[in-house]
MARROLO-197303 format. One record per residue (C-alpha): x, y, z; residue in one letter. Coordinates in steps of 0.5 Angstrom, whole numbers, plus 500, padded with zeros to 3 digits. Example, Ala and Ser with C-alpha at 12.3 -4.5 7.8 and 13.67 -1.06 7.14 Angstrom:
<atoms>
525491516a/527498514s/
</atoms>
This chain:
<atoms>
605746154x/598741156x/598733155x/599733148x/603726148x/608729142x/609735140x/612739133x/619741134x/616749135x/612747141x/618743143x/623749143x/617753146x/617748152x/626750152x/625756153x/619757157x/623753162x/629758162x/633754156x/636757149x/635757141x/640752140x/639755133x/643761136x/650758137x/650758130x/647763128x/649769132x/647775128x/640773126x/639771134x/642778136x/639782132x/633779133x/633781141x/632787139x/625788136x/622781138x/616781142x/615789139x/609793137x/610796131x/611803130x/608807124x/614812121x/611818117x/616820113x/614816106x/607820107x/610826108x/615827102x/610823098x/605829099x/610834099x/612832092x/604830089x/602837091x/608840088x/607837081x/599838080x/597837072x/603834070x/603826067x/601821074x/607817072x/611823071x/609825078x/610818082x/616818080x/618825082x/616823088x/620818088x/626822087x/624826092x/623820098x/630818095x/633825095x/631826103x/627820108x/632818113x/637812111x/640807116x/646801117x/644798122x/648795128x/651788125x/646788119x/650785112x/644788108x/641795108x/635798106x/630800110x/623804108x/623808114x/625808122x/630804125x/626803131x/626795130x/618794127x/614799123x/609801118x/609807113x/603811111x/600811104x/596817104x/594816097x/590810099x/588812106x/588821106x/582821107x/581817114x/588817116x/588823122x/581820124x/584813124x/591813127x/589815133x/586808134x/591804132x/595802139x/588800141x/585796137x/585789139x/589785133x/595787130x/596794134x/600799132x/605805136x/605812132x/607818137x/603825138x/608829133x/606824127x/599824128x/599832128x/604831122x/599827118x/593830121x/595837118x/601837113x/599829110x/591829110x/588836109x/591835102x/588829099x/581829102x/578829095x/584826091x/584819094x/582813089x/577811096x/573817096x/573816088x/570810088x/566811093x/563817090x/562813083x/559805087x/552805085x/547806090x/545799090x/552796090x/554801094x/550798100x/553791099x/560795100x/559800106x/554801111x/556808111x/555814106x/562815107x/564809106x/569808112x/566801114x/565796110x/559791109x/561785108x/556782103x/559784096x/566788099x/571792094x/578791096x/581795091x/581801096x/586797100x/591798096x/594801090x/595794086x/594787087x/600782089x/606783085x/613780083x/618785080x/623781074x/628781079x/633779074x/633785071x/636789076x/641783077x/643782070x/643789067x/643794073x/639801074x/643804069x/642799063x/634799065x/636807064x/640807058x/634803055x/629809056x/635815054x/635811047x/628810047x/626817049x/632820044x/628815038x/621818039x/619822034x/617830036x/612830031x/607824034x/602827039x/602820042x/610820043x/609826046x/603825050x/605819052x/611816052x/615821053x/612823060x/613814061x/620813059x/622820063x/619818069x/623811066x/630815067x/628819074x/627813078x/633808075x/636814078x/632815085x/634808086x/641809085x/642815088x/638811095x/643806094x/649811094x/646814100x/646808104x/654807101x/656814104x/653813111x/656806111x/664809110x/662815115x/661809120x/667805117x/671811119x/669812127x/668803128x/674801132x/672794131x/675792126x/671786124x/665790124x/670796121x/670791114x/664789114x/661796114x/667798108x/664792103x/657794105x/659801101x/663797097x/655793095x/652799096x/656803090x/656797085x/649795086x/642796084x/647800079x/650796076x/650788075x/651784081x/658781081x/657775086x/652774091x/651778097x/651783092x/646779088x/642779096x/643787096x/641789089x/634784090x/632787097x/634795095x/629793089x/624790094x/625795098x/624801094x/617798091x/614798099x/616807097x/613806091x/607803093x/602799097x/602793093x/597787096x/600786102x/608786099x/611785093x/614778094x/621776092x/621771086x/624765084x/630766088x/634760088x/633760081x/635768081x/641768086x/643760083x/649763078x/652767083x/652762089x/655756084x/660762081x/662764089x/662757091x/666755085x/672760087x/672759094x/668766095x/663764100x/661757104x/653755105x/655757113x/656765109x/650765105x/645763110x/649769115x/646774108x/639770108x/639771116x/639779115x/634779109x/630775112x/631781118x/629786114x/623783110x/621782118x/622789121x/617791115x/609791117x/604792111x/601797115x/593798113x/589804116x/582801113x/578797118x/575793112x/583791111x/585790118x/579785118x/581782113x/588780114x/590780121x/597778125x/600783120x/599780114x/605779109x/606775102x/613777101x/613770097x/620767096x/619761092x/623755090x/623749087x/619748080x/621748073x/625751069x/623754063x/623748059x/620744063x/626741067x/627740075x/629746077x/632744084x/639747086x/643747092x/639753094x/633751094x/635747100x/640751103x/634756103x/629750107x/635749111x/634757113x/627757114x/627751119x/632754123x/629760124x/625764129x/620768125x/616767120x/618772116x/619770109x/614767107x/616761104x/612758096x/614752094x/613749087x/611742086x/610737080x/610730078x/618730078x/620733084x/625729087x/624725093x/630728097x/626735096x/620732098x/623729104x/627737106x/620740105x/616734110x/621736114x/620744114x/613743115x/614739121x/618744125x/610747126x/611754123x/606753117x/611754112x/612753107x/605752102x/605748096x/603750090x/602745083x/605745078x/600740075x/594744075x/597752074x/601751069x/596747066x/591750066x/594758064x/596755058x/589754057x/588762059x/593763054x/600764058x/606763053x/609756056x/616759057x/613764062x/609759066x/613754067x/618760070x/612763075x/613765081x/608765087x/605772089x/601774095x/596769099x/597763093x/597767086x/603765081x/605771078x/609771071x/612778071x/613780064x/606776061x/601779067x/599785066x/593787070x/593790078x/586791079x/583788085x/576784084x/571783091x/569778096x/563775095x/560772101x/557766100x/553765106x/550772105x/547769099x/544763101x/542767107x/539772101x/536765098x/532763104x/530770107x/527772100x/533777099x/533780106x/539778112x/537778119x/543782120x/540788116x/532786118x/528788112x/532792108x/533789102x/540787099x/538781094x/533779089x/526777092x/526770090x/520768094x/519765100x/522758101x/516756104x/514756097x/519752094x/515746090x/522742090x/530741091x/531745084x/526751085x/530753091x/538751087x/533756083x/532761087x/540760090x/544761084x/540767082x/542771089x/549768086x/549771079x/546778082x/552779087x/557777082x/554783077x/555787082x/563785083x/563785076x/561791076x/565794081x/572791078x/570795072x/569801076x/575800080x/580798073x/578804070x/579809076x/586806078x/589809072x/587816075x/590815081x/595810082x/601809077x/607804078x/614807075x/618803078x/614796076x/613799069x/621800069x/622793070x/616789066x/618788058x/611789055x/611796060x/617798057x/615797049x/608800049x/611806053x/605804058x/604804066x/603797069x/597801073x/594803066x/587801064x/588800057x/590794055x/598792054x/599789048x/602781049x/599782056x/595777060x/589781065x/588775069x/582778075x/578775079x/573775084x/573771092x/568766094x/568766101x/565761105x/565756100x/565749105x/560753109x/555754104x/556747101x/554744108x/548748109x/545746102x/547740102x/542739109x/536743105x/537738100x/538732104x/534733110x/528738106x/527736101x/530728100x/529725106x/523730109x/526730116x/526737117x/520742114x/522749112x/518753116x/521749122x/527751119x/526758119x/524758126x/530755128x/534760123x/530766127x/531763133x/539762132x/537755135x/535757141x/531750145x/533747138x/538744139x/537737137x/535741131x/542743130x/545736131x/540732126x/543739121x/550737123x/549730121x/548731114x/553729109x/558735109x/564737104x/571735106x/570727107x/570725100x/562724100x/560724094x/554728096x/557733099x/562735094x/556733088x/553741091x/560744092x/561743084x/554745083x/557751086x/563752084x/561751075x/555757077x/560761078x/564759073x/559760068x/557766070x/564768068x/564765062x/558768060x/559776062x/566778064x/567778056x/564785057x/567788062x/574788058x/577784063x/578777065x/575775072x/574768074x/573764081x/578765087x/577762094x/581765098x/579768103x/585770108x/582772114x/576775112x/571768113x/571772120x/568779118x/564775113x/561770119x/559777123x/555779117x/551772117x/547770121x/544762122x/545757118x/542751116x/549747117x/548748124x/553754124x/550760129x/549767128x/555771126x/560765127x/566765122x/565761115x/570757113x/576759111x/578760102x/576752100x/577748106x/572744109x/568747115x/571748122x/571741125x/567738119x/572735116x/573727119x/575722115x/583725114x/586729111x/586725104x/579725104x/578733104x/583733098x/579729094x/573733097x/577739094x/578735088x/571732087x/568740087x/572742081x/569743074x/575741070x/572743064x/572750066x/578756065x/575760070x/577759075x/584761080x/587760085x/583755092x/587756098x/586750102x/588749110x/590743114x/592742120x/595736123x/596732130x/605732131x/603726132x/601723125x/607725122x/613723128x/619720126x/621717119x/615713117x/612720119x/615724114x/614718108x/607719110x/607727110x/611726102x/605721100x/601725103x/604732098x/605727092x/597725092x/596733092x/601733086x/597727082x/589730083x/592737080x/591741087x/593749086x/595750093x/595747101x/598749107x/600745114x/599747121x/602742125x/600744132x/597742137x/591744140x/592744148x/598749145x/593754143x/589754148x/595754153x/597760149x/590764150x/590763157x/598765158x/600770152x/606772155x/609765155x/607764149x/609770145x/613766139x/608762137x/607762129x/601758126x/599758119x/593764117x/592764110x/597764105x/601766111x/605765118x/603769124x/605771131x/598767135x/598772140x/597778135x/591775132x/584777135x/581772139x/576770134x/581768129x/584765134x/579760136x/578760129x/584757128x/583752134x/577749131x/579747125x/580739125x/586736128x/588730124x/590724128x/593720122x/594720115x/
</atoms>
């Protein structure tokens, strides 16, 4: 385990059971261990039967109504997939085999790559995946060969122009990405999202369906709009109410077939209330808790059949959701804590059997380790703005740090009220070393969403979604996904008059002129913030494209079912026009925002201040990569970098961050849909590192940029308070346009050990509370643990750190994100 003098609780257990101990956890907590045994340490397998009953239905339905036809074929999947009970489960549901892990097709996204693509899957180094000979032949001839031509992927990128279509792929199929301007629309068919959980739970499939049964009886047969349009919506409304139900039922009846042969009479009742759950709910409103559990996870569960989301639909405010039926439960005597962490610990196993699976290179790059973002979000406020902590909020903490997955991910909502005891629970959890939970500020986004227009009622009830977006699930509306600009291409634009050393002398920018020739400091900002503003109009101008060709290919029945605003206009979520009441909130991704900001702030101090570097000696070292220039590199290293609360260094990253937000406030207006700002970056800083070459940071060829808005790789030096205010310095307060920054910090066991550890870890968050951050996260870990895991895999296998919005499996990731994650500083104290 190396020399570290203390160690995370994580690291302490790996050090147990690498001596041959046990989870001490797994007395308490049997099933979840047991089951768990059965797929731990498993490479995931791809079950193809969504993709083909999706296709089978698809190519049936041709010219009828997109909604009308997604929900045909989810009756169809409903109707036919493979449904299981599974030894010692207490929560049903699964989307596809019950071979431990696995992943289901989307031929919708990928038809077009897939049969190429699935044969390469077990061999590619970051989170491979298993698909037997008869699957492949399944999706290359009865799958694939009907979407080549139909596929959102090969509409966009027929539709990209030339010049930014060489930003986004390398190829005239558009099968590789390019990181430079990337569309990640083709990834998915909707951003991240959070279904309105408390529907299902309060009112049930059949009150959602009779709704649409009144609705469709009201519509006048004389309105071509009532004909054309809400009619089509509201019948494909009703026939997935009943494709839930009737899924539902099915697992219902295996579960008493099963009850009839068990000779366990333990097991025998648990598999009769199983069918008793699965009878009443999603059907009908749920009556206690565990049928509260069972109705959310079918909800959830469906969704992933429905579609593929930004990498998974997330769970809500679940202690809020599940709050009256636990307290009505434990009112009566019906449950103990022990009993409702027994039902977590089976949700929690199925969300982790789950993998988001991606056949995209592009994806796969850019969200490693099987990435997932099924946020469960505690804490925060209520809709009056009240503290909302229940005794759920921390039974759920309680489950998470006892678990040895990191499955869910786990959100937690902090304000400037939040009490103490739950700040001390939530220190305590990141402490166990997992990565979980992160934090998001309810101090600055409810703020600030307010100022977008958010109705203050559906703020204070947001839910995390995704890496670290909120989500209100009956106000947002819009599901289309913006780009990823990568900001060291711009500078390396800026500083190669257009032109990347990694794509010779094509050019890709605008020609700003050689740097050479820059009289000053502001002609080469100039000439940086042009590069800027042109790779944006380019991501402005691909979301454009892609909002408007989603509504040709993708629709949402069931998300459209359980939304307000979708249900009173008669409109698709996936629609591309506007949804009366509706917020769009877009945006667009800067990647390696510290990365630039230390390389500008090298040009400027060490150029053109101080004189101690000219810039044609700095070309040759950019060309050179450094090489025989190594004191160079050092003098360039040692100018003022971001994350150490230099007023110089952050100076340049507000310079930065409010050019970006003025040309969204300039232009997005045009393209009907709001875009701001987003730094998040989850793993693509590595892919976008290897489009980049030298930097004036110092950084080499290829290497990662910084990861979402946290400082560069090792940069950051002066402790972690410092980087917040680094993060705090650079934003333009005066500004709307802005979304989500992810901020990552990693922490020495040490800095944070024992009671005063924890109180410090607790002041630590407040400050977060008090400078109105978005989001940040803790890995506590360190670094001799990671190495050791690089050079012993197998003995490491349960290793979990924190990516990027969500935890991961270390030995699943590629060696670049590895070493990535090992070269972020570690803080000795606090």
């Amino acid at each position: 385990m190396g020399e570290a003098c203390c160690c995370s609780d994580q690291e302490l257990l790996l050090r147990e059971l690498a001596g041959g101990g046990d989870n001490p956890h797994r007395k308490e907590h049997p099933r979840l261990f047991a089951i768990l045994d059965t797929f731990d340490g498993m490479t995931p397998v791809i079950d193809v039967q969504r993709g083909r009953l999706f296709t089978e239905s698809m190519r049936r339905t041709e010219g009828q109504p997109l909604v009308l036809r997604w929900a045909k074929a989810l009756k169809h999947i409903a109707e036919h997939i493979t449904v299981y009970v599974e030894p010692m489960q207490l929560v049903v549901g699964r989307c596809g085999t019950d071979a431990g892990r696995y992943g289901i097709l989307y031929p919708e996204l990928n038809g077009d790559f897939m049969d190429e693509s699935l044969r390469s899957l077990a061999h590619r180094e970051a989170s491979p995946l298993n698909v037997s000979e008869e699957d492949v032949r399944i999706a290359a001839e009865e799958i694939a060969p009907y979407w080549k031509g139909r596929t959102f992927h090969e509409a966009l990128n027929r539709s990209l122009p030339p010049e930014a279509h060489r930003l986004a792929y390398n190829d005239e199929k558009g099968y590789s990405t390019r990181f430079v301007v990337s569309e990640t629309a083709s990834y998915r068919s909707s951003l991240q999202w959070v279904p309105d959980y408390a529907k299902v739970l309060g009112r049930g499939f059949s009150g959602i369906r009779e709704e649409a049964e009144a609705r469709l009886a009201a519509l006048n047969p004389l309105s071509p709009v009532d004909r054309l349009r809400r009619k089509p919506f509201l019948e494909a409304v009703i026939l997935t109410c009943e494709a839930v139900v009737l899924w539902a039922r099915r697992h219902a009846e295996l579960a008493r077939r099963k009850a009839e042969i068990e000779r366990d009479p333990v097991r025998r009742a648990e598999l009769a209330l199983i069918a008793e759950n699965c009878e009443r709910v999603p059907e009908f409103p749920a009556r206690n808790f565990y049928e509260a559990v069972q109705a959310h996870w079918f909800t959830q569960a469906f969704s992933r059949l429905e579609q593929r989301t930004g990498s998974i639909v997330s769970n809500g405010r679940m202690d809020q959701l599940l709050w009256p039926y636990y307290r009505k439960d434990r009112e009566e005597g019906r449950i103990t804590p022990a009993r409702a962490l027994e039902i977590f610990d089976c949700l929690w196993l199925q969300m982790a059997q789950f993998t988001d699976l991606t056949l995209s290179s592009g994806a796969m790059a850019t969200k490693e380790g099987y990435a997932h973002w099924e946020a469960v979000t505690i804490g925060g406020q209520t809709r009056e703005g009240f503290d909302a902590t229940n005794e759920l909020s921390y039974l759920i903490l309680e489950s998470r740090r006892v678990s040895p997955m990191p499955y869910p991910d786990l959100a937690v909502r902090i304000h400037a009220r939040s009490p103490q005891r739950f700040l001390w629970e939530v220190a305590e959890t990141i402490k166990v070393g997992q990565g979980y939970p992160k934090l998001f500020n309810d101090e600055e986004i409810i703020p600030l969403h307010l100022a977008k227009g958010a109705p203050e009622k559906d703020i204070f009830d947001y839910s995390a979604s995704g890496c670290a977006e909120i989500r209100m699930p009956n106000r947002d509306t819009l599901t289309s996904a913006g780009c990823q600009v990568n900001l060291g291409a711009v500078l390396e634009m800026t500083l190669r008059n257009g032109r990347m050393k990694k794509h010779g002398s094509e050019l890709l920018g605008l020609e700003t002129g050689d740097p050479r020739m820059f009289s000053d400091w502001e002609a080469f900002w100039s000439a940086f913030v042009a590069q800027l503003n042109n790779c944006l109009s380019f991501a402005f101008a691909d979301t454009m494209l892609v909002h408007r060709l989603r509504a040709e290919h993708f629709a949402t029945p069931l998300s459209s079912a359980l939304h307000d605003l979708c249900m009173a206009s008669c409109r698709d979520l996936h629609t591309s026009e506007k949804i009366e009441g509706g917020l769009d909130l877009g945006f667009n991704d800067l990647i390696g925002f510290a990365t630039v900001v230390d390389a500008l702030a090298a040009v400027k101090k060490l150029v053109y201040e101080d004189g101690k570097v000219g810039m044609d000696e700095l070309m040759q070292a950019l060309d050179s990569n450094f090489e025989g220039m190594e004191a160079l590199r050092r003098l360039l290293e040692s100018a003022p970098r971001f994350g150490n609360g230099d007023p110089y260094a952050d100076e340049i990253g507000r310079r930065l961050d409010r050019a970006a937000q003025e040309y969204c406030r300039t232009w997005a207006g045009e393209t009907g849909i709001r875009q701001d700002i987003r730094t998040v970056s989850v793993t693509a800083n590595v892919p976008h590192g290897k489009e980049v070459g030298a930097l004036p940071n110092g950084r080499r060829d290829w290497m990662p940029l910084s990861d979402g808005s946290s400082p560069v790789q090792g940069a950051d030096m002066k402790g972690p308070t410092a980087s917040l205010m680094s993060s705090y310095a650079s934003k333009n307060r005066d500004y709307n346009e802005r979304a989500a920054r992810l901020l990552n910090l990693k922490l020495s066991p040490s800095c944070i050990a024992g009671e005063e550890g924890t109180a410090n870890l607790v002041g630590l968050i407040r400050t977060f509370c008090d400078l109105r951050l978005w989001h940040v996260q803790f890995n506590v870990i360190n670094r001799e643990t990671m190495l050791a895991a690089q050079e012993d895999p197998r003995k490491y296998r349960g290793l979990i750190v924190r990516i990027a919005g969500y935890s991961a499996y270390f030995t699943e990731l590629s060696r670049d994100l590895q070493d990535d994650l090992i070269a972020r500083t570690e803080h000795s104290r606090i």
